[in-house]
C-alpha positions, -999 to +999 in steps of 0.1 A: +223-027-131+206-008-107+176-003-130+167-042-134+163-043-095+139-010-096+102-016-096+091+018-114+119+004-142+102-028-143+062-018-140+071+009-165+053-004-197+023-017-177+023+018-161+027+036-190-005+020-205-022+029-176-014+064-176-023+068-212-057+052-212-065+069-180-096+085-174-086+101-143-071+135-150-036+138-142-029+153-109-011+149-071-050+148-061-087+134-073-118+150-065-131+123-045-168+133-061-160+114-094-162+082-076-197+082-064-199+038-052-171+056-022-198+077-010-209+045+011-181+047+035-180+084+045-219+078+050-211+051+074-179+063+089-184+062+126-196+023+124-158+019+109-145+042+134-156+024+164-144-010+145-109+006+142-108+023+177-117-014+191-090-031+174-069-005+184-074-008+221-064-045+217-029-034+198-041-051+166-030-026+146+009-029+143+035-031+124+046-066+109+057-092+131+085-109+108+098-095+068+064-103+058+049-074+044+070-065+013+047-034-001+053-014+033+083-029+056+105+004+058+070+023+071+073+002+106+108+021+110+094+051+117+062+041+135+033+038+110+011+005+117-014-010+098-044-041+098-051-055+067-090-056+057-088-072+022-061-075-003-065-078-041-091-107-037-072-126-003-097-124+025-083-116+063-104-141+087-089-115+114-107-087+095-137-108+088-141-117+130-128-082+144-148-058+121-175-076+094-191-045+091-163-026+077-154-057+054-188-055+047-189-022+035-156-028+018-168-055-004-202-038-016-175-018-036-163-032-066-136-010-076-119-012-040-091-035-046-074-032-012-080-019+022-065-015+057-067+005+084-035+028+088-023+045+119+004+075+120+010+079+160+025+110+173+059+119+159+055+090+136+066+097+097+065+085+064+098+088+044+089+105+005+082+077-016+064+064-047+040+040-053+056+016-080+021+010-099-003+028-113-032+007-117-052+020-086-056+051-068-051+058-027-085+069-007-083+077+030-107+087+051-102+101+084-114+080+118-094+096+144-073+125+139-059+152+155-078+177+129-044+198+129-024+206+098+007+192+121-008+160+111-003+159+077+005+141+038+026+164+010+018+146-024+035+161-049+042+195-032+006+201-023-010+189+013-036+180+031-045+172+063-067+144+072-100+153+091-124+127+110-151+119+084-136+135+054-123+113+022-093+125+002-080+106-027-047+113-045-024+092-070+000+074-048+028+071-074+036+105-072+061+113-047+041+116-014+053+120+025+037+122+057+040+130+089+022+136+123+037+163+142+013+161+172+004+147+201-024+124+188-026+094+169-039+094+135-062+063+117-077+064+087-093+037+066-069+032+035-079+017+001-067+007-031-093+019-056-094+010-094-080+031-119-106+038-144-096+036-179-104+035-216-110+003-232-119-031-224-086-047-229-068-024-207-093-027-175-089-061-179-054-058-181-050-042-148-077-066-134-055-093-139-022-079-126-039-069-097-054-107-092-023-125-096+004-105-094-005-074-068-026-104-046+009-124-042+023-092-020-008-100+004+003-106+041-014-113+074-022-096+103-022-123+128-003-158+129-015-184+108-036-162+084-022-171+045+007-150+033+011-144-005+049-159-022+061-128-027+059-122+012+075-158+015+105-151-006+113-116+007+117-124+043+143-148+025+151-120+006+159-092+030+184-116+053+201-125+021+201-086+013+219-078+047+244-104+042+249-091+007+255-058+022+284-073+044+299-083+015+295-054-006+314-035+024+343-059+025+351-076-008+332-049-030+342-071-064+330-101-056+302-083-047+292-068-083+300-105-094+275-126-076+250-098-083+253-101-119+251-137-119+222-137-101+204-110-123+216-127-153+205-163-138+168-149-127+165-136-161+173-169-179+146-191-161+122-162-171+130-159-209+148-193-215 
């Protein structure tokens, strides 16, 4: 049962495809030098520093306000806070007023696909995780950072740690974890790159999952900005979860039962 509610269980033959036409060897990290069209940023990384560092003195990078941000909820646990720059073709108006040149940058790139701008304060963590697709890759680059291994990522038992001005790309669905261990904050710009593959049918493939299915997890970083369904449904979703969890705790049958029928009843209105 478990497996029909698990997102690696249910990307897996979309993911699969991905892996196999790859043309990005396989590996925790990607020379960032096989992606040439990201050279613009690091060549223009103190214009998007100063962008960052201003919305950053006005506390515009946070966490979520409401359940709104499916793709990264349980990072505002423990401290990580983000702005959202572009997502999967959904435009911020935020991003386009508070930093146009970044969002300028950002959009002379084809193959970026998403982009924010992520900060890890001190003693903040990131829990191990994995990505649940594979059809981009992650890129940071460093914008203000402590420059000390305490501040850190492990993907896949290897780290790094992030340095102002310096890119570092890896494959996020390998198990990665973070964690800054010092006294200063950490911001990076984060983006979704393209995974380059083989074959036509398969780019376009992943072009379109990314348009209408990765775009509908898009959420907003101020009120009023457009939030995508899935972002609608799972703040539904997550108060629904927490009474489920109630009644898993007290009446642990009737529990199992309503799961099922709900499993069983989503699945119907899909294949029916």
């Amino acid at each position: 049962m478990r497996s029909l509610t698990d997102y690696q269980v249910l990307l897996a033959p979309i993911n699969s495809l991905l892996y196999l036409f790859s043309k990005t060897k396989a590996g925790a990290f990607i020379p960032t030098k096989d992606f040439p069209e990201m050279q613009i940023l690091q060549d223009n990384w103190q214009i998007i520093r100063d962008e960052a560092l201003a919305l950053n003195a006005d506390g515009a990078i946070a966490a979520a306000t409401g359940y709104n941000d499916i793709g990264f909820n349980s990072f505002f646990r423990t401290g990580w806070k983000r702005f959202h720059l572009y997502w999967y073709g959904k435009e911020m108006p935020s991003a386009q007023a508070n930093c146009p040149k970044t969002v300028a940058l950002l959009k002379s790139i084809p193959s970026v696909k998403a982009a924010m701008f992520a900060s890890l304060p001190p003693g903040a963590t990131l829990v191990r995780h994995r990505d649940p697709y594979a059809g981009s890759l992650r890129y940071h680059i460093g914008l203000v950072t402590p420059n000390d291994p305490k501040c850190f990522i492990d993907v896949d038992g290897e780290r790094y740690y992030w340095k102002d001005g310096e890119p570092v790309m890896f494959d996020e669905t390998y198990i990665h974890y973070a964690a800054n261990e010092t006294d200063h904050q950490r911001i990076v710009l984060f983006c979704d790159v393209e995974r380059p593959v083989y074959t036509k049918p398969v780019q376009l493939l992943n072009r379109w999952f990314g348009r209408y299915v990765m775009s509908a997890a898009s959420s907003q970083n101020v009120e009023g900005e457009q939030v995508g369904f899935v972002n609608v449904l799972f703040k539904y979703f997550y108060h629904l979860r927490a009474q489920a969890k109630k009644l898993k705790a007290t009446h642990r049958q009737i529990y199992y039962i309503g799961k099922w029928v709900l499993i069983l009843g989503i699945l119907w209105a899909i294949f029916w």
